[in-house]
N, CA, C and O atoms as a Maestro MAE file, in Angstrom:
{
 s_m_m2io_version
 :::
 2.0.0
}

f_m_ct {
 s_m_title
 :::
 protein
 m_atom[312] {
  # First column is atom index #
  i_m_mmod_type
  r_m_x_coord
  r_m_y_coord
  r_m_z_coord
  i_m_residue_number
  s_m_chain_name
  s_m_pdb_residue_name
  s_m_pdb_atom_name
  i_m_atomic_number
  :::
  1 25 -34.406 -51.756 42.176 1 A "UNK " " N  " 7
  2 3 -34.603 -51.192 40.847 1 A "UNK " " CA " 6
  3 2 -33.361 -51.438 39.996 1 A "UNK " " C  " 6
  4 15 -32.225 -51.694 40.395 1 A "UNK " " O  " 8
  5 25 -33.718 -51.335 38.980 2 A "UNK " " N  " 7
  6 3 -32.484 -51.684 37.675 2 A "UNK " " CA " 6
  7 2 -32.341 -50.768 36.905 2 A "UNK " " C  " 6
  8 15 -33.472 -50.522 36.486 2 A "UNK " " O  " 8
  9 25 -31.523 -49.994 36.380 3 A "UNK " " N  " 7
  10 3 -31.446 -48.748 35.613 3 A "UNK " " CA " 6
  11 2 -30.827 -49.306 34.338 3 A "UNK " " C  " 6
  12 15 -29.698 -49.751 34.547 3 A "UNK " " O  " 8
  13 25 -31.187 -49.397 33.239 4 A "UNK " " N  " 7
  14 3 -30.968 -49.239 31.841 4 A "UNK " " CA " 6
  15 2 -30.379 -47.845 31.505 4 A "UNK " " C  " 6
  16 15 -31.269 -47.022 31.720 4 A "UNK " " O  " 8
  17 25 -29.236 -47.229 31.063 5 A "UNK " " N  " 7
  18 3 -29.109 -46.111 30.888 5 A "UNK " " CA " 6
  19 2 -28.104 -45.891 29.841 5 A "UNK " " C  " 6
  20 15 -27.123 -46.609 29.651 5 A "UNK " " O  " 8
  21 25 -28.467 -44.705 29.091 6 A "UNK " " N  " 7
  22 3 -27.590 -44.247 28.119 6 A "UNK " " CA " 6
  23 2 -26.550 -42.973 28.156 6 A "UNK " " C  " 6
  24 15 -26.984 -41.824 28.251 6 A "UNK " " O  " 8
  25 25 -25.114 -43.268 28.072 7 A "UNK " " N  " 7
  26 3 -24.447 -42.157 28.609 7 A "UNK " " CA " 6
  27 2 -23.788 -41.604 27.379 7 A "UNK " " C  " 6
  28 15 -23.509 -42.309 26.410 7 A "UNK " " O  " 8
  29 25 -23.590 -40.539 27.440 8 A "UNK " " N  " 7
  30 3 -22.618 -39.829 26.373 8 A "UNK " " CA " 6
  31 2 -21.674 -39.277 26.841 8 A "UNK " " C  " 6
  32 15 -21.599 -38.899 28.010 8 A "UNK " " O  " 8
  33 25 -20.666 -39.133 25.834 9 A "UNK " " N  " 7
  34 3 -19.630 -38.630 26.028 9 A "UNK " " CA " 6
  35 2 -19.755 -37.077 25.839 9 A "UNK " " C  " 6
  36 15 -20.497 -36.747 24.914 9 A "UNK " " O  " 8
  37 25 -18.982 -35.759 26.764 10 A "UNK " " N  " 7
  38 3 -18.771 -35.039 26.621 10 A "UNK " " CA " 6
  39 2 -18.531 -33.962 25.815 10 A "UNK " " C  " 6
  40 15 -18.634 -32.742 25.938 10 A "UNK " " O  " 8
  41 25 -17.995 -35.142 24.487 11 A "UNK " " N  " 7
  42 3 -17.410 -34.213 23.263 11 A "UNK " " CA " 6
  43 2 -18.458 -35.074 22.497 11 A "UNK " " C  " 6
  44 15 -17.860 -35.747 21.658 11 A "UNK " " O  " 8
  45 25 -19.589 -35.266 22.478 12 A "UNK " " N  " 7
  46 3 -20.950 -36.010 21.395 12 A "UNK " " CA " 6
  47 2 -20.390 -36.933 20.899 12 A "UNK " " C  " 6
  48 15 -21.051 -37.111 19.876 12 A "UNK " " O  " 8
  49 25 -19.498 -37.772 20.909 13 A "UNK " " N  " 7
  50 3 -19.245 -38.672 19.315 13 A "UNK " " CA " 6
  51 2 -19.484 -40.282 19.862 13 A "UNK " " C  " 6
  52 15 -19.647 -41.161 19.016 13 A "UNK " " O  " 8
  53 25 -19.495 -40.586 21.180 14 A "UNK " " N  " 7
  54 3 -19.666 -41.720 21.637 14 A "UNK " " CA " 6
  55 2 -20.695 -41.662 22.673 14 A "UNK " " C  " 6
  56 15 -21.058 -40.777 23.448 14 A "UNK " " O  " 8
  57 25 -21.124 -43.093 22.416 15 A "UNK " " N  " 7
  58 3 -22.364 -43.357 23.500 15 A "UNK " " CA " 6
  59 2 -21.915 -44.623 24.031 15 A "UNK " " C  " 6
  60 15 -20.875 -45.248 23.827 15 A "UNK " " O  " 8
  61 25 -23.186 -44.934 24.946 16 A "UNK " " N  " 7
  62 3 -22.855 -46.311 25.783 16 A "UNK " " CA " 6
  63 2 -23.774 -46.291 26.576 16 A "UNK " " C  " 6
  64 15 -24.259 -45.396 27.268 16 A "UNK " " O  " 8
  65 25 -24.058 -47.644 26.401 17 A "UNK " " N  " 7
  66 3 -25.306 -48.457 26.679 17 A "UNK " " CA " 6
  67 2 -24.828 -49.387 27.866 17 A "UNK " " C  " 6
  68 15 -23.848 -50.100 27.649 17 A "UNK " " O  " 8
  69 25 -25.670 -49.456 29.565 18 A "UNK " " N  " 7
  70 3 -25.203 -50.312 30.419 18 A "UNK " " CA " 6
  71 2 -26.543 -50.144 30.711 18 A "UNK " " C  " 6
  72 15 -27.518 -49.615 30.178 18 A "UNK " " O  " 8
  73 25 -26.199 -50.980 32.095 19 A "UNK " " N  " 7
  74 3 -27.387 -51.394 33.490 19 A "UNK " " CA " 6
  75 2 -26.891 -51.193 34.741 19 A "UNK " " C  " 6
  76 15 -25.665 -51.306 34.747 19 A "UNK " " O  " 8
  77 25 -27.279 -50.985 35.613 20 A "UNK " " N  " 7
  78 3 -27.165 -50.678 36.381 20 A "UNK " " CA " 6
  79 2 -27.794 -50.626 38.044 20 A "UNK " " C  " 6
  80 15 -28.632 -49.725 38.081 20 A "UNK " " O  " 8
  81 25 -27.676 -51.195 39.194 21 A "UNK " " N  " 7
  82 3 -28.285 -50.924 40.236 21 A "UNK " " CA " 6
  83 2 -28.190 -49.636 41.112 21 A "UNK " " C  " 6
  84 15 -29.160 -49.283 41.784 21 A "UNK " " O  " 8
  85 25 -27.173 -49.026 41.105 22 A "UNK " " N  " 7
  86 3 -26.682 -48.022 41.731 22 A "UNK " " CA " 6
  87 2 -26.060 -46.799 40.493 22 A "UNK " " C  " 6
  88 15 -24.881 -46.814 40.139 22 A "UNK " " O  " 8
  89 25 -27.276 -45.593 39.841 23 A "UNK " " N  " 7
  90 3 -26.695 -45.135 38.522 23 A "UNK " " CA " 6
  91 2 -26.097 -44.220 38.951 23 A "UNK " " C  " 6
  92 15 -25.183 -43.977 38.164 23 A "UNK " " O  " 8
  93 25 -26.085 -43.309 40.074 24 A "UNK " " N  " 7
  94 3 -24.946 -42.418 40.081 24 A "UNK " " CA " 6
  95 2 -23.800 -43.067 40.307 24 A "UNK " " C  " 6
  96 15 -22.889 -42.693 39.568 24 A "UNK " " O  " 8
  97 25 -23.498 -43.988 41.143 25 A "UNK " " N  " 7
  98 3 -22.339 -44.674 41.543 25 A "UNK " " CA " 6
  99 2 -21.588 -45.147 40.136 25 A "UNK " " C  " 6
  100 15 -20.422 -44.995 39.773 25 A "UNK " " O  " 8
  101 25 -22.775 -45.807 39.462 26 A "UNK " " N  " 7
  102 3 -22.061 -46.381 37.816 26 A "UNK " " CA " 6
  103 2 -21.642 -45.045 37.009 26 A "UNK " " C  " 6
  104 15 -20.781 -45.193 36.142 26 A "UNK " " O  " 8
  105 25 -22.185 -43.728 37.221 27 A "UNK " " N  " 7
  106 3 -21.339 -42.982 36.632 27 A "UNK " " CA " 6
  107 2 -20.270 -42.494 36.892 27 A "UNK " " C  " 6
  108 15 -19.535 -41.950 36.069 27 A "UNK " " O  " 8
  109 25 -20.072 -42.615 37.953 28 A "UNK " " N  " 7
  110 3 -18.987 -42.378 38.742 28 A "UNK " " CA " 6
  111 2 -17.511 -43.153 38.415 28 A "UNK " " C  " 6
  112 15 -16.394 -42.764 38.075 28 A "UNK " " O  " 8
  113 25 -18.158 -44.521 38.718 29 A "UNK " " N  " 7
  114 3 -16.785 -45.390 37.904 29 A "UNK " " CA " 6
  115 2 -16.469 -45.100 36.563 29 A "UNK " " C  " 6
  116 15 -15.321 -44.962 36.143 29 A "UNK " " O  " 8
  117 25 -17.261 -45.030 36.048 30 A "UNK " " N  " 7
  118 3 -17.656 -44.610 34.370 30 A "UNK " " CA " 6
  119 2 -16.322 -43.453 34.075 30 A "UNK " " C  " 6
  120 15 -15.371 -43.651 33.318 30 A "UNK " " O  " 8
  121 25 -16.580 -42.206 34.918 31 A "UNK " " N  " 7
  122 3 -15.726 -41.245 34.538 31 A "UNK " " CA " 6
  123 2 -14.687 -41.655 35.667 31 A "UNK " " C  " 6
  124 15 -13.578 -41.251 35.318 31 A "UNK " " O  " 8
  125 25 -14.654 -42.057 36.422 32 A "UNK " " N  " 7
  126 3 -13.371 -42.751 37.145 32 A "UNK " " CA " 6
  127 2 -11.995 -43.069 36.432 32 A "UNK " " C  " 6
  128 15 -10.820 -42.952 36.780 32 A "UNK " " O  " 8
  129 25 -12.546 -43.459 35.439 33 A "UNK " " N  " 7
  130 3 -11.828 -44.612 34.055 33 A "UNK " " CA " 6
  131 2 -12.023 -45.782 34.859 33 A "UNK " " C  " 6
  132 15 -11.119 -46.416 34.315 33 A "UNK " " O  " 8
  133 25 -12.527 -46.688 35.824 34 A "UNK " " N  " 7
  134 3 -12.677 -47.896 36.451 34 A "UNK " " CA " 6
  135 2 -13.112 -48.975 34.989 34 A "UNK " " C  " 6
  136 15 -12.672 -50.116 34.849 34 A "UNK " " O  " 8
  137 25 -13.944 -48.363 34.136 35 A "UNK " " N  " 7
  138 3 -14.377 -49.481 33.161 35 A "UNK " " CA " 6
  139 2 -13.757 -49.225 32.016 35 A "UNK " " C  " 6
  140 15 -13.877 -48.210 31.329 35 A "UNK " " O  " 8
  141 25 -13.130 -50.102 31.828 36 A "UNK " " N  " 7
  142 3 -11.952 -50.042 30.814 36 A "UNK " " CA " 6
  143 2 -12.837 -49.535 29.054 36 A "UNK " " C  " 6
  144 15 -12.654 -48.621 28.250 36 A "UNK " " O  " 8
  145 25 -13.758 -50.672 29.133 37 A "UNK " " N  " 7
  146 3 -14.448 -49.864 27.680 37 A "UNK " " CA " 6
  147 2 -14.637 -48.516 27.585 37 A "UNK " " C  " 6
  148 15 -14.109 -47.978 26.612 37 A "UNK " " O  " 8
  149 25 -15.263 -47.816 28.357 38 A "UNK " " N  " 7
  150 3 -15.487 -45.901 28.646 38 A "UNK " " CA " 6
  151 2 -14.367 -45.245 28.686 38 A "UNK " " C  " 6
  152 15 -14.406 -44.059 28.357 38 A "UNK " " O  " 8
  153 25 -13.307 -45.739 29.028 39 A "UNK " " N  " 7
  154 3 -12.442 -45.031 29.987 39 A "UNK " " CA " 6
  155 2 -11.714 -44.021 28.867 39 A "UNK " " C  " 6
  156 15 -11.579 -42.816 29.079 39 A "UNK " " O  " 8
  157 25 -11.349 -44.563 27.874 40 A "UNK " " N  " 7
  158 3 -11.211 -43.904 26.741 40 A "UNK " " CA " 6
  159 2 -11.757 -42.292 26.791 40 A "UNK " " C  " 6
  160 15 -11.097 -41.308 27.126 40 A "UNK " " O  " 8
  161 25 -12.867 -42.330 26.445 41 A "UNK " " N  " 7
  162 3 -14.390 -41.471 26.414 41 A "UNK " " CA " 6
  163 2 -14.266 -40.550 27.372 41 A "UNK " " C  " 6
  164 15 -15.001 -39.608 27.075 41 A "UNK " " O  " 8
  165 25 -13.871 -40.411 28.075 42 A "UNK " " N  " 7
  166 3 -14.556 -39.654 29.683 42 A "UNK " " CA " 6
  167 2 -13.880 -38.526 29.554 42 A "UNK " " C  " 6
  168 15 -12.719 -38.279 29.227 42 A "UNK " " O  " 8
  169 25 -15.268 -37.538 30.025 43 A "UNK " " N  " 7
  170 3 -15.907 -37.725 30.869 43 A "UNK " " CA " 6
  171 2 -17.347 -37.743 30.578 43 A "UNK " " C  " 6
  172 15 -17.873 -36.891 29.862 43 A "UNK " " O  " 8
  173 25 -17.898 -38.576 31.055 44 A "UNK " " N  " 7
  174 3 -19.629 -39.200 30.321 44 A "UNK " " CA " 6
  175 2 -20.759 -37.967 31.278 44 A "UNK " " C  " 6
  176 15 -20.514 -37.071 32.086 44 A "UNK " " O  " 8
  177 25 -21.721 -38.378 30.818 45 A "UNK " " N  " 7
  178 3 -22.641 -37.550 31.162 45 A "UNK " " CA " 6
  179 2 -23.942 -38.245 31.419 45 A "UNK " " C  " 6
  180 15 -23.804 -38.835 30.347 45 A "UNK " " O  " 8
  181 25 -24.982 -38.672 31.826 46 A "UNK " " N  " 7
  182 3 -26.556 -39.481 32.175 46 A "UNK " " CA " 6
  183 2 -27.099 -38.556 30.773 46 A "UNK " " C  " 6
  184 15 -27.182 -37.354 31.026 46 A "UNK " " O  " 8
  185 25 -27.501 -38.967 29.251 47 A "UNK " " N  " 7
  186 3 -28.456 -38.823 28.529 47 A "UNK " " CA " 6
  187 2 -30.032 -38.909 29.080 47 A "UNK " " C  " 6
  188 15 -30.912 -38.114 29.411 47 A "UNK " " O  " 8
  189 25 -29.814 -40.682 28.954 48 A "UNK " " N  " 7
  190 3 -31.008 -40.940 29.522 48 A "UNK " " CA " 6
  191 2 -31.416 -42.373 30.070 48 A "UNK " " C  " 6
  192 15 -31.232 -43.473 29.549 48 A "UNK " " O  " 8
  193 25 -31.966 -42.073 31.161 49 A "UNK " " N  " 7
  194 3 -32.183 -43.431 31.983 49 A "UNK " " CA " 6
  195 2 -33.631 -43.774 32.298 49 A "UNK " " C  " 6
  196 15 -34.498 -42.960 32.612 49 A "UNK " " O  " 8
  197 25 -33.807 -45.384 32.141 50 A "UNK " " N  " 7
  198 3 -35.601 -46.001 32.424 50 A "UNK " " CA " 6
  199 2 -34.603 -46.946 33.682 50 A "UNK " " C  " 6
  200 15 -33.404 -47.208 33.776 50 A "UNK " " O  " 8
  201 25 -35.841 -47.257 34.532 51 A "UNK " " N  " 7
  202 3 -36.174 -47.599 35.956 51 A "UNK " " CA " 6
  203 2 -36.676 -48.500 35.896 51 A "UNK " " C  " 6
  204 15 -37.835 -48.229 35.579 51 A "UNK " " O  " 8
  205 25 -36.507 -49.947 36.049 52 A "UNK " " N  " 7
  206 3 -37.089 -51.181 35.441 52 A "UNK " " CA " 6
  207 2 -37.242 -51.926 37.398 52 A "UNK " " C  " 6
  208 15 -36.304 -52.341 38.078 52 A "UNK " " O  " 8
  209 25 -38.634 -51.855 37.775 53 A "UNK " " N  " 7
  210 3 -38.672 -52.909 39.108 53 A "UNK " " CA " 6
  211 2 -38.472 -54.433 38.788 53 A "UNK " " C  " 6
  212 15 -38.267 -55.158 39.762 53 A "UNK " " O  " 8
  213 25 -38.503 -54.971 37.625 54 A "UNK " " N  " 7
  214 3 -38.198 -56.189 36.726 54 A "UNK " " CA " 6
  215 2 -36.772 -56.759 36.625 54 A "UNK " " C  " 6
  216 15 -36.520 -56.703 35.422 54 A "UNK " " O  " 8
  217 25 -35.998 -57.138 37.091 55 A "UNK " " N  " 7
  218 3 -34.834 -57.404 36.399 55 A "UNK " " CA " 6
  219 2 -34.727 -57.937 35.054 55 A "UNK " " C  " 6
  220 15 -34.104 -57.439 34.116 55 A "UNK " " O  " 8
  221 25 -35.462 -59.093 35.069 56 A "UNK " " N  " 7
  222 3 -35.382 -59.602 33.708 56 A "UNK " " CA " 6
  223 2 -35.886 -58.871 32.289 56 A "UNK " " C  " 6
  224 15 -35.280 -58.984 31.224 56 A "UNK " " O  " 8
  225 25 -36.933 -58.211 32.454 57 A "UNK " " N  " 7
  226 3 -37.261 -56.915 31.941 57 A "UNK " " CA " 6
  227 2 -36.353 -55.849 31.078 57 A "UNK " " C  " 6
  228 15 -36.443 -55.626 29.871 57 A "UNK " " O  " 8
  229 25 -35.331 -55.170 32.156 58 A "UNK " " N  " 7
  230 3 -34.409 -54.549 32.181 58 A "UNK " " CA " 6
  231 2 -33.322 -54.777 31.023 58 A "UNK " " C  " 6
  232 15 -33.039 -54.039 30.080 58 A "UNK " " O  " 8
  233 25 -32.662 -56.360 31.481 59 A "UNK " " N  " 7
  234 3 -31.282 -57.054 30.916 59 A "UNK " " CA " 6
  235 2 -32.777 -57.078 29.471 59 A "UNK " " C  " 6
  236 15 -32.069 -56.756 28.517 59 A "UNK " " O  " 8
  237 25 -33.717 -57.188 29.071 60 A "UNK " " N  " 7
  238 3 -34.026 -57.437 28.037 60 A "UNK " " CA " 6
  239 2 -34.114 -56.323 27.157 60 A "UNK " " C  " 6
  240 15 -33.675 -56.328 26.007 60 A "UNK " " O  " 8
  241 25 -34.672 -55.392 27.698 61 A "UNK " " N  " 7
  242 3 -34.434 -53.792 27.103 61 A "UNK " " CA " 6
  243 2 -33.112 -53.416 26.725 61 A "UNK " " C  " 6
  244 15 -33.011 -52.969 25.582 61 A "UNK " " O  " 8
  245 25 -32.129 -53.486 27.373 62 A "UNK " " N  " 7
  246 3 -30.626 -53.710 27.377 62 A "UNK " " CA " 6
  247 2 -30.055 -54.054 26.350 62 A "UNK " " C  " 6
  248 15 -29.474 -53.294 25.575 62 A "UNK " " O  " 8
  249 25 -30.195 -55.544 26.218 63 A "UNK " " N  " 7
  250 3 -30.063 -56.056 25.483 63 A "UNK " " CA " 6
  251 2 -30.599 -55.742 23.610 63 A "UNK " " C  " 6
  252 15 -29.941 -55.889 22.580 63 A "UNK " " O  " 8
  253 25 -31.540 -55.436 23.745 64 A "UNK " " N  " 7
  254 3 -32.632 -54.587 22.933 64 A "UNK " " CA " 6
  255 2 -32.015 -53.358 22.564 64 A "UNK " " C  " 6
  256 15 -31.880 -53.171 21.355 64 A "UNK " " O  " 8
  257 25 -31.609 -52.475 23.355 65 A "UNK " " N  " 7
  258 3 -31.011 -50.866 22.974 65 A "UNK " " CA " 6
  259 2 -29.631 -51.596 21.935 65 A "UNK " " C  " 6
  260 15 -29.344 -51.082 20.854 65 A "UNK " " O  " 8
  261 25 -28.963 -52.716 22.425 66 A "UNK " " N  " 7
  262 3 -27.348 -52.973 21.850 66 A "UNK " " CA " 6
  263 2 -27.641 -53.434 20.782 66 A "UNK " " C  " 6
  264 15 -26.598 -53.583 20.145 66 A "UNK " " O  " 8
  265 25 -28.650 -53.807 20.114 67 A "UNK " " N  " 7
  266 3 -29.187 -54.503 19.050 67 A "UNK " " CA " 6
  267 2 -29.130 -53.141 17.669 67 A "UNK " " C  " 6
  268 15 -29.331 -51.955 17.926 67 A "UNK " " O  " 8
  269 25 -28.933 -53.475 16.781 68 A "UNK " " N  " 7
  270 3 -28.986 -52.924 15.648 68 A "UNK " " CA " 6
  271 2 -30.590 -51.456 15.368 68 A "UNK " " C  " 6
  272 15 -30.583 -50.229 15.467 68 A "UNK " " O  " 8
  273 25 -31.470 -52.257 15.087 69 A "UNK " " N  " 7
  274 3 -32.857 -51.604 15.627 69 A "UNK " " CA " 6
  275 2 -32.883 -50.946 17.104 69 A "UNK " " C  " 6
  276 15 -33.423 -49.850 17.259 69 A "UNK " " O  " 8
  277 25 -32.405 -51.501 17.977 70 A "UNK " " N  " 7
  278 3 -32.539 -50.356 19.621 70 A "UNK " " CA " 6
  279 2 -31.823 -49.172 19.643 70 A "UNK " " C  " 6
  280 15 -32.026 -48.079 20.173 70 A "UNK " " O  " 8
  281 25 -30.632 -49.785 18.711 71 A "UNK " " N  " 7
  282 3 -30.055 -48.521 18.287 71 A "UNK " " CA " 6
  283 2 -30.404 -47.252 17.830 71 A "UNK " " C  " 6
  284 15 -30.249 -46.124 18.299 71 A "UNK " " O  " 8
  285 25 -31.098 -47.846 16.432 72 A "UNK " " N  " 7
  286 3 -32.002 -46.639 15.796 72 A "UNK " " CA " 6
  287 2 -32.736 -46.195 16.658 72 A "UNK " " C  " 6
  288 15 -32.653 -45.042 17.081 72 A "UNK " " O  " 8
  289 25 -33.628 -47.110 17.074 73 A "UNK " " N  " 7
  290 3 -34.668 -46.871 18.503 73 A "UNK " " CA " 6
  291 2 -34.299 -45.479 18.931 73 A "UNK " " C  " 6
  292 15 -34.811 -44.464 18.459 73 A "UNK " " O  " 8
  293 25 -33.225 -45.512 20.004 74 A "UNK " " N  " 7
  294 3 -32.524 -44.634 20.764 74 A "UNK " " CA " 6
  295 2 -31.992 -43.637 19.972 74 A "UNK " " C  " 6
  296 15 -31.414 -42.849 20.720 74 A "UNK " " O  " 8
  297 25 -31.925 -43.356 19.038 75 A "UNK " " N  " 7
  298 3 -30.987 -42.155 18.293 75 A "UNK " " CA " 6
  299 2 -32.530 -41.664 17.979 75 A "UNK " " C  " 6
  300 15 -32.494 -40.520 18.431 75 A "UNK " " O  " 8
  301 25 -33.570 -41.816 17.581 76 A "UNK " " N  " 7
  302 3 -34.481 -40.952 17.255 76 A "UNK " " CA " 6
  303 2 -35.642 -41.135 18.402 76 A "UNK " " C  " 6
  304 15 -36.745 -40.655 18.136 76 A "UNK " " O  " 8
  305 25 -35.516 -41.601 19.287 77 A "UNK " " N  " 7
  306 3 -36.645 -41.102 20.433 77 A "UNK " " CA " 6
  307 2 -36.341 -40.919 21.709 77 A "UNK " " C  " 6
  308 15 -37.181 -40.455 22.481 77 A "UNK " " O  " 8
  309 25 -34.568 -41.400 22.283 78 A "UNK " " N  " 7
  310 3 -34.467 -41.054 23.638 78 A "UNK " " CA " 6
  311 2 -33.506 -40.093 23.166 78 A "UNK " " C  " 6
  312 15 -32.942 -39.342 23.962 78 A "UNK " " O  " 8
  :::
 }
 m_bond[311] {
  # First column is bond index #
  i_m_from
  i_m_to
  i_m_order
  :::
  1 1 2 1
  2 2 3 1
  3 3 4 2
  4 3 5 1
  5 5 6 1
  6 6 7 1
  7 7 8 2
  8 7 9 1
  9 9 10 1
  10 10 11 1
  11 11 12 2
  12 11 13 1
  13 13 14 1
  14 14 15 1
  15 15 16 2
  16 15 17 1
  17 17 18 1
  18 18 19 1
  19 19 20 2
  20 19 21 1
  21 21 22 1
  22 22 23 1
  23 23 24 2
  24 23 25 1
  25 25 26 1
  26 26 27 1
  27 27 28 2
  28 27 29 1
  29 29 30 1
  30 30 31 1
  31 31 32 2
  32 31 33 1
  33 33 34 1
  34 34 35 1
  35 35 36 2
  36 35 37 1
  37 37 38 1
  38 38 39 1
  39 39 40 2
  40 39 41 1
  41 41 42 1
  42 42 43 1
  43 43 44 2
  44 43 45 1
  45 45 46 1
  46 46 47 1
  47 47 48 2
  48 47 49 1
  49 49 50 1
  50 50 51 1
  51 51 52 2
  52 51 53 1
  53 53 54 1
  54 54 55 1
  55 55 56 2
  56 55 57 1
  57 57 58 1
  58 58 59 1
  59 59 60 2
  60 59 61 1
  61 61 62 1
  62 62 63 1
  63 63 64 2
  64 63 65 1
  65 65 66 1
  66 66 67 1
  67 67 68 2
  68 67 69 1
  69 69 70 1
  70 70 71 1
  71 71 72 2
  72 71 73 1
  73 73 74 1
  74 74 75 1
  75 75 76 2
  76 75 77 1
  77 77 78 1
  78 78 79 1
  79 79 80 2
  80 79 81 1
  81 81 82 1
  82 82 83 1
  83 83 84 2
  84 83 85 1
  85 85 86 1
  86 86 87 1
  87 87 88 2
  88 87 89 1
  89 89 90 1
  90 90 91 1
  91 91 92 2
  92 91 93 1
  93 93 94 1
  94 94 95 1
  95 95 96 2
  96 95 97 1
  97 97 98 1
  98 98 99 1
  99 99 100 2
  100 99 101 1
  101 101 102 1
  102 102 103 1
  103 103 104 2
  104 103 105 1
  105 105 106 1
  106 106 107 1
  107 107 108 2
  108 107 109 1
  109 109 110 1
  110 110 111 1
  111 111 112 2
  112 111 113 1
  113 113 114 1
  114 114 115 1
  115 115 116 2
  116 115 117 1
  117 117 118 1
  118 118 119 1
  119 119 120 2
  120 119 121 1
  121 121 122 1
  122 122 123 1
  123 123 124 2
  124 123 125 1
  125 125 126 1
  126 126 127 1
  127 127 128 2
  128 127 129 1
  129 129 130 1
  130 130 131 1
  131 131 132 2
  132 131 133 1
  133 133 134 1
  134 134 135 1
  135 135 136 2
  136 135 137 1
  137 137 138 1
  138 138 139 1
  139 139 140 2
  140 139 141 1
  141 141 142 1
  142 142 143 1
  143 143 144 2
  144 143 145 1
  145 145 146 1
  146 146 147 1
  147 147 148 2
  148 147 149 1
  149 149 150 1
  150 150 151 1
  151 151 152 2
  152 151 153 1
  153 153 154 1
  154 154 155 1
  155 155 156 2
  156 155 157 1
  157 157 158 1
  158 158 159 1
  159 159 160 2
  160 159 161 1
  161 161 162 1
  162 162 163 1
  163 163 164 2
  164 163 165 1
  165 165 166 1
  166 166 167 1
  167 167 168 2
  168 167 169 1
  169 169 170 1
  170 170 171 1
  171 171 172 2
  172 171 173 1
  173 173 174 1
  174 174 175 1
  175 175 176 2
  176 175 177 1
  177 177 178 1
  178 178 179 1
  179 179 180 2
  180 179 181 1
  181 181 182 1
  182 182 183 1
  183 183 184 2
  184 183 185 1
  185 185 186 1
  186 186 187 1
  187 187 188 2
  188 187 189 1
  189 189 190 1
  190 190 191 1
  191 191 192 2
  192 191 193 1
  193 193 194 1
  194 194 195 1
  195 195 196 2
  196 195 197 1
  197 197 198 1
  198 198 199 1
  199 199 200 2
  200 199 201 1
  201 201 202 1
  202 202 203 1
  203 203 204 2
  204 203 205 1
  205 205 206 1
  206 206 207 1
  207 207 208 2
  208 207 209 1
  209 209 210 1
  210 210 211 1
  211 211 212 2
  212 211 213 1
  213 213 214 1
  214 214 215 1
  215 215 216 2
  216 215 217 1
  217 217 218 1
  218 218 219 1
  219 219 220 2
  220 219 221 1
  221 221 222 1
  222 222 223 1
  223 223 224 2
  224 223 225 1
  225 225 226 1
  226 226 227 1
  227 227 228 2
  228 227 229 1
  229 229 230 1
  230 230 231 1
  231 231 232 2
  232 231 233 1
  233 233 234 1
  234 234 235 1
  235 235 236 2
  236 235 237 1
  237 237 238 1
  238 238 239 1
  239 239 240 2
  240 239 241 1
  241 241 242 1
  242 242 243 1
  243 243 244 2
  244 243 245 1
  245 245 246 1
  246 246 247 1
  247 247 248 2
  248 247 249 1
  249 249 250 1
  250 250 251 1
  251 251 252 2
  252 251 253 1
  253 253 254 1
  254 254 255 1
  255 255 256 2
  256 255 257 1
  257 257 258 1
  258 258 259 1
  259 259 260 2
  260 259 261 1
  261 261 262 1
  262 262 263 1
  263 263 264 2
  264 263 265 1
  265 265 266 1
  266 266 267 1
  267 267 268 2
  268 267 269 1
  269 269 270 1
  270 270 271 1
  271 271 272 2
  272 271 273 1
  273 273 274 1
  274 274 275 1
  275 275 276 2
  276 275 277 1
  277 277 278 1
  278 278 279 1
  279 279 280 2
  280 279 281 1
  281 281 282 1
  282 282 283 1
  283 283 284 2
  284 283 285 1
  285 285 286 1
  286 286 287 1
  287 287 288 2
  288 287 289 1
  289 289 290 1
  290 290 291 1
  291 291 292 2
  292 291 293 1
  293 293 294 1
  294 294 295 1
  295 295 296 2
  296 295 297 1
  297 297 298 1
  298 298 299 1
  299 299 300 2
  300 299 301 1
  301 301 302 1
  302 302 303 1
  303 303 304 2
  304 303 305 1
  305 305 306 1
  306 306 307 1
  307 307 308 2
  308 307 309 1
  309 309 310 1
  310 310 311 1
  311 311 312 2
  :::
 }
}
């Protein structure tokens, strides 16, 4: 499985958009500071996550949320 997921930051003002095979583990590094983009941010929190058996699928949704429109997408329905 492939996890698409959206995390927030603690104090609301930042989000972040990844993928993932292993999502607790990726949050984990996440608030670790391991990923230098987040690390800032932390400590993150799981908003919200889809379950893609597709890979290619997934990286396309992904890709899709980082997009201008997925954006909006995500601020008014997940």
């Amino acid at each position: 499985m492939k996890y698409v997921y959206i995390l927030e930051s603690l104090d609301l003002a930042h989000h972040y958009i990844g993928i993932a095979d292993d999502l607790r583990g990726r949050l984990s590094k996440h608030n670790a500071g391991e990923v230098p983009h987040t690390s800032k941010y932390r400590p993150w929190r799981i908003k919200t996550y889809i379950a893609f058996d597709d890979a290619k699928r997934a990286f396309a949704f992904e890709r899709y949320l980082k997009s201008g429109s997925g954006r909006a997408f995500a601020k008014k329905r997940l």
